[in-house]
TORDRENTI-355131 format. One record per residue (C-alpha): residue in one letter; x, y, z; residue number from 1. Coordinates in nm, 3 decimals, decimal comma. Example, Ala and Ser with C-alpha at 12.3 -4.5 7.8 and 13.67 -1.06 7.14 Angstrom:
+----+---------+---------+---------+-----+
: aa :       x :       y :       z :   i :
+----+---------+---------+---------+-----+
:  A :   1,230 :  -0,450 :   0,780 :   1 :
:  S :   1,367 :  -0,106 :   0,714 :   2 :
+----+---------+---------+---------+-----+
***
This chain:
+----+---------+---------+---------+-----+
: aa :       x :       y :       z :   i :
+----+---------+---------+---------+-----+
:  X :  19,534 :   3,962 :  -7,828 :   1 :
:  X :  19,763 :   4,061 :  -7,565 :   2 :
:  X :  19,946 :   3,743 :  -7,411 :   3 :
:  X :  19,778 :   3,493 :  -7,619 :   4 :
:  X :  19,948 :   3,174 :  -7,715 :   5 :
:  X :  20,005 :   3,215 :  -8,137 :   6 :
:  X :  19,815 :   2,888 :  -8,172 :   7 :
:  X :  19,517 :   3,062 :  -8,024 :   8 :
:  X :  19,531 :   3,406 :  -8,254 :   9 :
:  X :  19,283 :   3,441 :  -8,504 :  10 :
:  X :  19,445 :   3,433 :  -8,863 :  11 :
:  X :  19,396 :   3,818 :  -9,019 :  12 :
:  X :  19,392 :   3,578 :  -9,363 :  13 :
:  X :  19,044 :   3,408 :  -9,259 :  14 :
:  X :  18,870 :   3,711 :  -9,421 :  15 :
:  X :  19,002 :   3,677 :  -9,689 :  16 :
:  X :  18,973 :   3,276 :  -9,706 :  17 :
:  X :  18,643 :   3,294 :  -9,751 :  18 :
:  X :  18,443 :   3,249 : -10,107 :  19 :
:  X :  18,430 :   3,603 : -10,331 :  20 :
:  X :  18,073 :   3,639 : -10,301 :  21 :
:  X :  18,080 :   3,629 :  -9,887 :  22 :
:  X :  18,348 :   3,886 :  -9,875 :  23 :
:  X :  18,139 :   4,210 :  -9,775 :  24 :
:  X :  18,355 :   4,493 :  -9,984 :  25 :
:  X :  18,337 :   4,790 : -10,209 :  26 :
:  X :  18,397 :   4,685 : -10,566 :  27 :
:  X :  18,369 :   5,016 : -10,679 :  28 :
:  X :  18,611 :   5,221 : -10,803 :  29 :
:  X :  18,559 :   5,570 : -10,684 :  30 :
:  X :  18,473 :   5,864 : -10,966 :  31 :
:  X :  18,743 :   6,095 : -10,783 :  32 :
:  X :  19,028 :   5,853 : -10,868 :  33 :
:  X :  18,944 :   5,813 : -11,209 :  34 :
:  X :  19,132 :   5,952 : -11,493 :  35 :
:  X :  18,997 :   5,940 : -11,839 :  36 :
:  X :  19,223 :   5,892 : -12,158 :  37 :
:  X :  18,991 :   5,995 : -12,388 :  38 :
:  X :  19,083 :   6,399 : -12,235 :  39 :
:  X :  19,431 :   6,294 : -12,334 :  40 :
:  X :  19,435 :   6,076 : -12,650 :  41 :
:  X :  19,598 :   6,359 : -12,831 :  42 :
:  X :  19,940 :   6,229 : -12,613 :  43 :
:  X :  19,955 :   5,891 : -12,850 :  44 :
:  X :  20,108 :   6,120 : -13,127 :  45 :
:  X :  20,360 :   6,249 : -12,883 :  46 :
:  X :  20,452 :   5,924 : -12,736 :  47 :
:  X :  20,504 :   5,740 : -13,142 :  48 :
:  X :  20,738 :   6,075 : -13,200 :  49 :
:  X :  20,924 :   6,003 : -12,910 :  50 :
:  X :  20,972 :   5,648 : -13,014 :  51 :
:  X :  21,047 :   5,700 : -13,393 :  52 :
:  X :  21,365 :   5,867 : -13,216 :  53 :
:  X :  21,439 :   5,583 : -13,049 :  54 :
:  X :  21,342 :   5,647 : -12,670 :  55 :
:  X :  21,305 :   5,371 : -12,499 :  56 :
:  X :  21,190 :   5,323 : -12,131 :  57 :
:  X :  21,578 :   5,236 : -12,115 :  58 :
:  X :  21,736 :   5,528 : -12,201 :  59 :
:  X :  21,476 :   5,752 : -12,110 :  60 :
:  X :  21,614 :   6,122 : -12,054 :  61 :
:  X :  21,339 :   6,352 : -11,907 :  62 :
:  X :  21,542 :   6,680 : -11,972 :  63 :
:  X :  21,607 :   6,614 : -12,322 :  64 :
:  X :  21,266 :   6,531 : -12,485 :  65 :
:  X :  21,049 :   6,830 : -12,610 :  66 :
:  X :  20,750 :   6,921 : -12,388 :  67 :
:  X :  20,420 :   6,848 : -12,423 :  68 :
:  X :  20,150 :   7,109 : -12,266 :  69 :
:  X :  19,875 :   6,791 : -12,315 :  70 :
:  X :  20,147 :   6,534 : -12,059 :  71 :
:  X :  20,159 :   6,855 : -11,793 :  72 :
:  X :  19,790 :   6,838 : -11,728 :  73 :
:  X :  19,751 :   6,470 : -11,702 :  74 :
:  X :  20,095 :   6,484 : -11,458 :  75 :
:  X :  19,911 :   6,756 : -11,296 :  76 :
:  X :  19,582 :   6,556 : -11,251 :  77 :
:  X :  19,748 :   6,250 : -11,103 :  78 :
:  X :  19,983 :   6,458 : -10,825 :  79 :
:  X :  19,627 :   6,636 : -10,750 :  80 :
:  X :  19,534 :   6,303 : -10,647 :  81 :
:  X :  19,817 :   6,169 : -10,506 :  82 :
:  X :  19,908 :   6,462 : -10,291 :  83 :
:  X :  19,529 :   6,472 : -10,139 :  84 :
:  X :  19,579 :   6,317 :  -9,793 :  85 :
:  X :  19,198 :   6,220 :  -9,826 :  86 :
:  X :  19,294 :   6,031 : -10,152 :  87 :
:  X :  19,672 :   5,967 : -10,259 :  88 :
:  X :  19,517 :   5,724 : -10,573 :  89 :
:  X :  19,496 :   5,766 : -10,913 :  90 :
:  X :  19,351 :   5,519 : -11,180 :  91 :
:  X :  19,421 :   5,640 : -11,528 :  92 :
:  X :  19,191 :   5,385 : -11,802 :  93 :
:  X :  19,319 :   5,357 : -12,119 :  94 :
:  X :  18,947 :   5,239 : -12,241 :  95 :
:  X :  19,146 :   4,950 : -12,451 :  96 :
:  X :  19,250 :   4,580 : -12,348 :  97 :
:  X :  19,660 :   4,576 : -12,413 :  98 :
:  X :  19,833 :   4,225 : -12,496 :  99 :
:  X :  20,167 :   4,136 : -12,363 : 100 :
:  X :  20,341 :   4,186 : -12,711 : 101 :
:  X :  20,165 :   4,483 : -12,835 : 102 :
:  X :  20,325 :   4,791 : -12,913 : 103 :
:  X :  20,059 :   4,990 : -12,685 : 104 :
:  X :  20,250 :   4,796 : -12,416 : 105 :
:  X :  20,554 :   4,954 : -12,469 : 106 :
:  X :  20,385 :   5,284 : -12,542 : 107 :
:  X :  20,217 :   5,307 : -12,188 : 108 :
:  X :  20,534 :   5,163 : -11,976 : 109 :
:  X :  20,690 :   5,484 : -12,154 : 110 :
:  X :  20,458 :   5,702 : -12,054 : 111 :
:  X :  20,449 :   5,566 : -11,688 : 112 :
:  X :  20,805 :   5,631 : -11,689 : 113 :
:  X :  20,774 :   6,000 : -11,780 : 114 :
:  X :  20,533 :   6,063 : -11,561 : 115 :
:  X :  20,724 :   5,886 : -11,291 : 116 :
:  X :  21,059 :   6,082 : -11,336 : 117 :
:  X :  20,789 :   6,423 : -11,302 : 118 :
:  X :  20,680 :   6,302 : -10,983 : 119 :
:  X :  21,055 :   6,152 : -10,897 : 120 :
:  X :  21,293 :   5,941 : -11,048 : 121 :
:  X :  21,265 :   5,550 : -11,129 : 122 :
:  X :  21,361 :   5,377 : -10,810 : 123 :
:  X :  21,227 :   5,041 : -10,919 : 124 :
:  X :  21,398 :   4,673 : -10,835 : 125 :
:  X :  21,402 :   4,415 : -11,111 : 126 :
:  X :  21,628 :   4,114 : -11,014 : 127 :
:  X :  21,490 :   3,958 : -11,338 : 128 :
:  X :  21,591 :   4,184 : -11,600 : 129 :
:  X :  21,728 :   4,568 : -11,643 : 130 :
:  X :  21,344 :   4,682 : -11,703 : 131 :
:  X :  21,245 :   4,982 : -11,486 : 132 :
:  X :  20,931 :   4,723 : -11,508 : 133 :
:  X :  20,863 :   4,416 : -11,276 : 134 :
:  X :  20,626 :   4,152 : -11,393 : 135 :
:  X :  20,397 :   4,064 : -11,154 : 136 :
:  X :  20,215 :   3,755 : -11,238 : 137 :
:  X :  20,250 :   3,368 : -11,110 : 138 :
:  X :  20,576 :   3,270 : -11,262 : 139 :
:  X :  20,626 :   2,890 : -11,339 : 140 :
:  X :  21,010 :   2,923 : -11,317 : 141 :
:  X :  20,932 :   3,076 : -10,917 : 142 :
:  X :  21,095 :   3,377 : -10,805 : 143 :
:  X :  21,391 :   3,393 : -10,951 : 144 :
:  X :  21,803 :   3,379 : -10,744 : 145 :
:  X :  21,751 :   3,568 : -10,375 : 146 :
:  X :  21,414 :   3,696 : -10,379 : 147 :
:  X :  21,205 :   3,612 : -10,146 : 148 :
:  X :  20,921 :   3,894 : -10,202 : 149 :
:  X :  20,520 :   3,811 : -10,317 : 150 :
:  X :  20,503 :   4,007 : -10,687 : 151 :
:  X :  20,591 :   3,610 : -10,847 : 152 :
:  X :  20,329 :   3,408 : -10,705 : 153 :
:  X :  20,004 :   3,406 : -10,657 : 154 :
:  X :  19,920 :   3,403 : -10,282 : 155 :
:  X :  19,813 :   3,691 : -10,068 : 156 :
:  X :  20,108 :   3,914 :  -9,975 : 157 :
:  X :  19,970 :   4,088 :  -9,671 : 158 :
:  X :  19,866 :   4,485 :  -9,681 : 159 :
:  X :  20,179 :   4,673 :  -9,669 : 160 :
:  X :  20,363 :   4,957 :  -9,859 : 161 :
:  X :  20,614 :   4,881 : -10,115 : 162 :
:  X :  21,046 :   4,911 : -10,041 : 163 :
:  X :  21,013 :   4,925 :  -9,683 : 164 :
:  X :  21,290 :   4,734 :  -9,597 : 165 :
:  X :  21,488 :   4,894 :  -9,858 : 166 :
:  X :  21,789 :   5,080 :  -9,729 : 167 :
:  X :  21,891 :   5,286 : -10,065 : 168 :
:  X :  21,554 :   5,432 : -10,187 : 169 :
:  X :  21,220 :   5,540 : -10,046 : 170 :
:  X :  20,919 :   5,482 : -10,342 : 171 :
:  X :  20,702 :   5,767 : -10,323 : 172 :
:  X :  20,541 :   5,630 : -10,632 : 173 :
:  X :  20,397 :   5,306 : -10,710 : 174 :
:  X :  20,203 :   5,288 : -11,055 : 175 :
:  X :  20,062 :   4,910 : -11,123 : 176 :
:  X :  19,964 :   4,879 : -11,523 : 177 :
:  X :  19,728 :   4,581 : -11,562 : 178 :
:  X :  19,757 :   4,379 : -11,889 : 179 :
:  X :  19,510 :   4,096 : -11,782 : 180 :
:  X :  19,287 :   3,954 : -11,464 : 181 :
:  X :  19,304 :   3,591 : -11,353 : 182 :
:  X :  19,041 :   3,365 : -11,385 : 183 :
:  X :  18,973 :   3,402 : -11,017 : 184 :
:  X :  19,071 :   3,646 : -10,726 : 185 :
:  X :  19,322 :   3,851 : -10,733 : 186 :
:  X :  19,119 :   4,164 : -10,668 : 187 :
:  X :  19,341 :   4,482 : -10,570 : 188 :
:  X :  19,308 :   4,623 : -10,193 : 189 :
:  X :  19,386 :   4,985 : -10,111 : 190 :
:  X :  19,383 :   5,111 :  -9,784 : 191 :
:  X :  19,471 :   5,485 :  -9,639 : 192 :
:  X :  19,716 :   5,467 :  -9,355 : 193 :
:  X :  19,647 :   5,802 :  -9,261 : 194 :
:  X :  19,247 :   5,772 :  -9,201 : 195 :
:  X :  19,370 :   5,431 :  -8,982 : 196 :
:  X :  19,651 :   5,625 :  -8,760 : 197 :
:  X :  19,388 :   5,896 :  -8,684 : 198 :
:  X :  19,158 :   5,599 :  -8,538 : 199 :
:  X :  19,417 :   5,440 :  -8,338 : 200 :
:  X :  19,504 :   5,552 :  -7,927 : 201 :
:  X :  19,694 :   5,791 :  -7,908 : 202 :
:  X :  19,938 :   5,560 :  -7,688 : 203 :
:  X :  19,945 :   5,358 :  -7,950 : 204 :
:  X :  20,005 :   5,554 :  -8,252 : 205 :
:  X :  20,307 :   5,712 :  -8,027 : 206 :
:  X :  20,455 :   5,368 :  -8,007 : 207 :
:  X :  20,455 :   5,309 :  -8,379 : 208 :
:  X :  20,642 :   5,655 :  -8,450 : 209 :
:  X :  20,898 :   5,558 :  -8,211 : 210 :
:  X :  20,946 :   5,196 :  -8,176 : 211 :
:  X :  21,209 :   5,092 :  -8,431 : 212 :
:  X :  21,168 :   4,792 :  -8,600 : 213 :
:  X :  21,422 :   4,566 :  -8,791 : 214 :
:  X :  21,310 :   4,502 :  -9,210 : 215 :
:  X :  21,427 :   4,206 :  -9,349 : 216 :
:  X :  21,470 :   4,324 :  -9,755 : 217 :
:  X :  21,337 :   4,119 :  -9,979 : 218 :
:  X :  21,557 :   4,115 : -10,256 : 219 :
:  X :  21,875 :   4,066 : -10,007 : 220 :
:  X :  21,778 :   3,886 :  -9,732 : 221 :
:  X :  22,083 :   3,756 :  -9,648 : 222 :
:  X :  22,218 :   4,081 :  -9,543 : 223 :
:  X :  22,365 :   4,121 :  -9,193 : 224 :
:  X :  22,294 :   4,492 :  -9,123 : 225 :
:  X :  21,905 :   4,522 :  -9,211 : 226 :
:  X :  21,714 :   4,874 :  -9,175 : 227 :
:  X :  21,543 :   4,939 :  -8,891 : 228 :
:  X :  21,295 :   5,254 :  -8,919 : 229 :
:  X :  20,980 :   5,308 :  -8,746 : 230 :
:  X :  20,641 :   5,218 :  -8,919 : 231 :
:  X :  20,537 :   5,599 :  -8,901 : 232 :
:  X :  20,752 :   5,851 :  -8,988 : 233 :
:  X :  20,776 :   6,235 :  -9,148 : 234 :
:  X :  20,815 :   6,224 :  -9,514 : 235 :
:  X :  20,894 :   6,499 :  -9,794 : 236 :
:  X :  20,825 :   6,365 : -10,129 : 237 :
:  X :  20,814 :   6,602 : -10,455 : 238 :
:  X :  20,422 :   6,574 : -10,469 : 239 :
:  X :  20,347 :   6,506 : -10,058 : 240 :
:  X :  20,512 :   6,664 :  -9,735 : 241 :
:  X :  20,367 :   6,463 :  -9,435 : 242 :
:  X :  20,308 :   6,127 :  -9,252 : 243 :
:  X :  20,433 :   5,857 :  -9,380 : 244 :
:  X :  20,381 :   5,490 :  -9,330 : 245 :
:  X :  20,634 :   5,209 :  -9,402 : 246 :
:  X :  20,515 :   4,888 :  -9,327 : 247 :
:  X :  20,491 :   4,511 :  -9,446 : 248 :
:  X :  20,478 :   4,285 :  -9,126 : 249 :
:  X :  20,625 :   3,977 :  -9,313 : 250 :
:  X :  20,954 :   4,204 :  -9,385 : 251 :
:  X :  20,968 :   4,304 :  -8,993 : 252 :
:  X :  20,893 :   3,945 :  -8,837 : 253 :
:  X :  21,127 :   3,844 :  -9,121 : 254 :
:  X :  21,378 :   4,038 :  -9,017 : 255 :
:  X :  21,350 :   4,016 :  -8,611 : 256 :
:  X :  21,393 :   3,622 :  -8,691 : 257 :
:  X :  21,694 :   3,662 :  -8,913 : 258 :
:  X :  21,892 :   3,901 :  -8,614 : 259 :
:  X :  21,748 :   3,619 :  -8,377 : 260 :
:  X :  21,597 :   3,957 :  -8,186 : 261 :
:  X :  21,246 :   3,842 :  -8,124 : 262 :
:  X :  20,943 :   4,107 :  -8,154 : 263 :
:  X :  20,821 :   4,151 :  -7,772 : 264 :
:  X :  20,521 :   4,082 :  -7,646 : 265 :
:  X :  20,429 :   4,437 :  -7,660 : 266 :
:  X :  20,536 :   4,442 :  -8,033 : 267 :
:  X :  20,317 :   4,187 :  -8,147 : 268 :
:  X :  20,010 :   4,334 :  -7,987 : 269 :
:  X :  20,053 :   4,690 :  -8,134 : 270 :
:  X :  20,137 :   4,538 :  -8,451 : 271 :
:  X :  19,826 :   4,284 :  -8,385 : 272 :
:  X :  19,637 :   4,608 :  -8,279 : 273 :
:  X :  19,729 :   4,806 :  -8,654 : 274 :
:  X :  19,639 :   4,507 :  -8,842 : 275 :
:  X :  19,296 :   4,451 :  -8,752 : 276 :
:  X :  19,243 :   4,840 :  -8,836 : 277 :
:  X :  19,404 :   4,805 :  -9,153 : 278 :
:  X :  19,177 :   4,533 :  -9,268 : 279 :
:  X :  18,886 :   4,708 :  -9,104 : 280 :
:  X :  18,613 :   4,767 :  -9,406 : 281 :
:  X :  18,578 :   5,109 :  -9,352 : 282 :
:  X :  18,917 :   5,174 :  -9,433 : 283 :
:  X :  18,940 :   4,954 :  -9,714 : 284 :
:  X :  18,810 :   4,995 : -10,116 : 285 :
:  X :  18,842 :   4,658 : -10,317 : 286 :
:  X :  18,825 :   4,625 : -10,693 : 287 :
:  X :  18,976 :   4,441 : -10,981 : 288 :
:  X :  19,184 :   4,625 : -11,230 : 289 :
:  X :  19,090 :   4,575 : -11,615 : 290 :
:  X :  19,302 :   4,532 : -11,885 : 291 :
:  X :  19,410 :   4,913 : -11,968 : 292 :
:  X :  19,418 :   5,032 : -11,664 : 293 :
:  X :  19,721 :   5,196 : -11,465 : 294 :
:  X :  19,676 :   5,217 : -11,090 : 295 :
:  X :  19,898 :   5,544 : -10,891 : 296 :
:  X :  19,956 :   5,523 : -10,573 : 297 :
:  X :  20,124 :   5,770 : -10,285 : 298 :
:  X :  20,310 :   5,457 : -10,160 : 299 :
:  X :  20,403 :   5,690 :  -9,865 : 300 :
:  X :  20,028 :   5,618 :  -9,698 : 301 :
:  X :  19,824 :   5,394 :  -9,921 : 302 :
:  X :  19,877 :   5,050 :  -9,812 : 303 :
:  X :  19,806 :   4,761 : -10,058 : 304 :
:  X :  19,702 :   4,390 : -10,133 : 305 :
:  X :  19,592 :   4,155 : -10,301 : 306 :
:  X :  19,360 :   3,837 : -10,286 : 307 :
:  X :  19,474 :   3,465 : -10,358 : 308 :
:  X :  19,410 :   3,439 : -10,731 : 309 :
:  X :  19,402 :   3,161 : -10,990 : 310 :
:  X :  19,472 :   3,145 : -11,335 : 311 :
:  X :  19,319 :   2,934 : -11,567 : 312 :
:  X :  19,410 :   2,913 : -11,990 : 313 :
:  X :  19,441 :   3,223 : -12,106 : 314 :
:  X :  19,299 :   3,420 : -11,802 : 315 :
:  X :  19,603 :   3,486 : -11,612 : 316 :
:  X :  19,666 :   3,773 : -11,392 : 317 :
:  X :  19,961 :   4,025 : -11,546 : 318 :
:  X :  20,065 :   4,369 : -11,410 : 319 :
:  X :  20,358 :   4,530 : -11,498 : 320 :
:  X :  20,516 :   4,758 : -11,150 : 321 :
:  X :  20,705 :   5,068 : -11,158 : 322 :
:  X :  20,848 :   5,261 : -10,872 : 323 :
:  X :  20,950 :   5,646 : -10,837 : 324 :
:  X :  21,096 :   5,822 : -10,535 : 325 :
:  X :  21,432 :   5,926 : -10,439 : 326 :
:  X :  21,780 :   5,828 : -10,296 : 327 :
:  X :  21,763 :   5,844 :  -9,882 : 328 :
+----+---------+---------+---------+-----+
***
């Protein structure tokens, strides 16, 4: 795509444009990611002690609740995931459909968080409320005073990792819980970063290791000293020492714009170049999450998506994302 005029560049959304039942994807979710709650149920007791005292995701301390032998193995099973370079997912299904107002609700987002502050601490961003929780559905009042991020509508975001513009915190953790599907689309898209950097040229994977780019952060965009890291990097997380990717090309083009610094013409094509392996089908698993289900990811080299979705009476799409990492 080298030198081509952007009119004649072939939109990496096309795929994706097309009807479901033409898209040629796994819709599968792999038996090694899964996580069954039935070998845990016995945690539900825990949790509803834990609340009686008044513990809420809130006020959460993890050094002051009593320990539970049953929440060590199902930590342990998830960072055996995560940490596996050949894997770095987790999907742990609750076997139930949760509703918005239900008290399992609040139950699960607490457990997420404990989990979460054993793999890390809760990094998350919530410019709409002091939840360690962002909703993440199609919001009919939009997206809310200086955001200009994807998690509030309903379009395609673009594969990328999550807070890589973000100066303060790295996520080493992302855990999605879904509470309901839409009516149509919105199908989850995982991709490893590390399978795709061992495919690319050498020449080129040395240029994305080095080659700083400029992130424009999507809940301050405004801001007149943006990051600028390289896509990827060495990382040393509490659950994964290795490469790392960081990488949303709507944040960098965003933020090459915004310093009026425009992305060269060698740029673009290695950036061209590592999105058509992203989206290559080999590399990618594509599913829909079910009511009950919480999705882990090693945000530090499992990219994500989504597809355009639609919602339609009471079949709207709802997740409910939490973050975990540490301070840079």
């Amino acid at each position: 795509m080298l030198g081509l005029r952007s009119s004649d560049k072939k939109n990496p959304d096309d795929h994706w444009n097309q009807p479901m039942n033409r898209l040629d994807t796994s819709h599968s979710i792999p038996a090694a990611w899964k996580i069954d709650w039935h070998n845990f149920g016995q945690l539900d007791s825990y949790l509803d002690e834990i609340i009686t005292h008044g513990v809420t995701v809130l006020n959460y301390e993890p050094h002051s609740m009593a320990q539970s032998r049953l929440l060590d193995d199902l930590i342990r099973e998830i960072q055996t995931r995560l940490s596996n370079s050949e894997g770095g997912i987790a999907i742990l299904d609750l076997n139930t459909v949760i509703d918005r107002e239900s008290e399992l609700l609040t139950k699960t987002k607490l457990l997420i968080v404990m989990i979460g502050n054993r793999l890390g601490r809760t990094v998350t961003r919530n410019h709409l409320s002091k939840s360690p929780f962002l909703p993440v559905y199609k919001r009919k009042e939009g997206k809310g005073d200086n955001y200009i991020g994807n998690a509030l509508t309903s379009n395609r975001p673009g594969i990328h990792t999550d807070g890589s513009a973000w100066r303060i915190a790295r996520v080493d953790l992302l855990a999605l819980l879904s509470v309901s599907s839409a009516f149509f689309g919105g199908e989850t898209i995982l991709v490893n970063a590390l399978q795709v950097f061992d495919a690319l040229p050498r020449e080129l994977q040395a240029f994305l290791c080095s080659r700083s780019f400029i992130r424009q952060d999507p809940f301050d965009h405004r801001n007149p000293d943006p990051v600028r890291r390289t896509i990827f990097h060495q990382v040393r997380a509490s659950f994964y020492t290795g490469l790392s990717i960081k990488y949303h090309r709507t944040r960098i083009e965003g933020g090459h714009d915004y310093l009026g610094e425009p992305l060269s013409v060698e740029d673009k094509d290695a950036l061209d170049k590592l999105d058509r392996s992203l989206l290559a089908k080999r590399f990618r698993h594509q599913f829909k999450l079910r009511s009950g289900q919480i999705l882990f990811v090693n945000n530090n080299f499992i990219c994500h998506d989504r597809t355009r979705f639609v919602d339609f009476g009471n079949r709207k799409r709802y997740l409910e994302r939490y973050w975990a990492g540490e301070p840079y």
